[in-house]
C-alpha positions as CSV (number, residue, x, y, z in Angstrom):
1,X,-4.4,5.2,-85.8
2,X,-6.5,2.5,-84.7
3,X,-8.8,2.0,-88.1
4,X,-12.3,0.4,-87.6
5,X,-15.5,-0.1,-89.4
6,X,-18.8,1.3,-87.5
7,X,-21.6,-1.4,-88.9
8,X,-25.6,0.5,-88.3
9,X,-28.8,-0.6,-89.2
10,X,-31.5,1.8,-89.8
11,X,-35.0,1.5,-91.0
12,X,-35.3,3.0,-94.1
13,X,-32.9,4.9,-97.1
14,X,-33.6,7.9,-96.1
15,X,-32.9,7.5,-92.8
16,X,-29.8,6.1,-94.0
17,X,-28.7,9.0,-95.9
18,X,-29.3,11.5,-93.4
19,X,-27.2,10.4,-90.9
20,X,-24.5,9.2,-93.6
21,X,-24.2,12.6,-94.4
22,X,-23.9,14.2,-91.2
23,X,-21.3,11.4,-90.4
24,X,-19.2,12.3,-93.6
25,X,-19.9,16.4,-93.0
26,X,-18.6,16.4,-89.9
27,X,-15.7,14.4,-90.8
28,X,-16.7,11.6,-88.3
29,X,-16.3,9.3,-91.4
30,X,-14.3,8.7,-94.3
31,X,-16.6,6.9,-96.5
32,X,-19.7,5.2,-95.8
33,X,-21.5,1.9,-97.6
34,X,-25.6,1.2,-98.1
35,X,-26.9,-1.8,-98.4
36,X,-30.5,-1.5,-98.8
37,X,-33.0,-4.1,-98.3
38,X,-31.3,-6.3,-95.7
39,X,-33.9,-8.4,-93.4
40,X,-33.4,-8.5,-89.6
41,X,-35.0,-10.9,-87.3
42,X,-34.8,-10.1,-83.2
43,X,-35.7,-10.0,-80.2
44,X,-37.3,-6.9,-79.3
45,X,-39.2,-6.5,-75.8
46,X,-39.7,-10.2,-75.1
47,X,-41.0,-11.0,-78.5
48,X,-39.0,-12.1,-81.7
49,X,-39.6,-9.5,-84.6
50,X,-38.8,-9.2,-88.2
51,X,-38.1,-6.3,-90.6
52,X,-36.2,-5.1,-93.5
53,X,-33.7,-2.4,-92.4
54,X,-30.3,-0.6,-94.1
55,X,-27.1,-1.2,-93.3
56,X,-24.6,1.2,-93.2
57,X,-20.8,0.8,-92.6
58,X,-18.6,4.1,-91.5
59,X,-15.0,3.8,-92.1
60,X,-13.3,5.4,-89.2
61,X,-10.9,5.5,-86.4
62,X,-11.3,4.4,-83.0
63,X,-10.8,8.1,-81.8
64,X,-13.6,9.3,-83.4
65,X,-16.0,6.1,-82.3
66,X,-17.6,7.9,-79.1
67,X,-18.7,11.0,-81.0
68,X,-19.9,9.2,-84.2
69,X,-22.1,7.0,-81.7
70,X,-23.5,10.1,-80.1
71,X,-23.9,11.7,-83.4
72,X,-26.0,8.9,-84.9
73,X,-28.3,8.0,-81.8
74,X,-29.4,12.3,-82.0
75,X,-30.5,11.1,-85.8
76,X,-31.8,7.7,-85.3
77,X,-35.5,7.0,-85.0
78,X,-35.0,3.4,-82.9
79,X,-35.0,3.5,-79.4
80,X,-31.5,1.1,-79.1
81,X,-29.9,1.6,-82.6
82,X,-27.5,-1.3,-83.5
83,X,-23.8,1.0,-83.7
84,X,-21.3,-1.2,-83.2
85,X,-17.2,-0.7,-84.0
86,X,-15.1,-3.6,-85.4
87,X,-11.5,-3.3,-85.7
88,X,-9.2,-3.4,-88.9
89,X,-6.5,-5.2,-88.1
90,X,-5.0,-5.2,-91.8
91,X,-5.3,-4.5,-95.2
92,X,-4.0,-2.0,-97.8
93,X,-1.4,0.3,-96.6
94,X,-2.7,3.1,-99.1
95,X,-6.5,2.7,-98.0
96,X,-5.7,3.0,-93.9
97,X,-3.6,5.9,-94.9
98,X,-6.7,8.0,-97.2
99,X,-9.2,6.4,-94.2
100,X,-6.2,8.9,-91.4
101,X,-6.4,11.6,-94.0
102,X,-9.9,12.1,-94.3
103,X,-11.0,11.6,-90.6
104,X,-8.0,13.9,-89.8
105,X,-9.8,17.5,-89.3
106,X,-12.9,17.3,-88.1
107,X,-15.4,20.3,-89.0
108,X,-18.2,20.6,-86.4
């Protein structure tokens, strides 16, 4: 199946939920985590920046990686939104399983 975890920042919460559910509604995702508050420093444009953004962390296959990328850059207000994929390479048997289960169909 290929598990991974998809890590996003966003701007704000809203922002966050928006595309969270879009990710989850169309099955792109099986769950999704928020951390709100979380403060970036970067280099943007030749200049180092600072803000406080939202994470968000999809729980996916590999499979579905390419569309959940394309899905969240139409929804995302940044002009190069961090989406990034990170393998599982372990863990609980009974999790992986639910994650194949729910990212099984997807609904478009």
């Amino acid at each position: 199946m290929n598990p991974c975890m998809v890590y996003i920042t966003v701007p704000n919460l809203e922002e966050a939920e928006k595309i969270c559910r879009s990710l989850l509604e169309k099955r792109l995702v099986a769950c999704v985590n928020i951390f709100d508050n979380m403060k970036s420093h970067y280099w943007w444009k030749d200049q180092i920046e600072s803000a406080t953004e939202v994470v968000v962390i999809g729980k996916t296959k590999q499979s579905l990686v390419d569309e959940l990328v394309k899905e969240v850059k139409e929804l995302h207000s940044y002009e190069c939104p961090c989406i990034v994929s990170i393998p599982i390479t372990g863990g609980s048997r009974d999790f992986l399983g639910w994650l194949e289960q729910e990212t099984r169909f997807k609904v478009v």
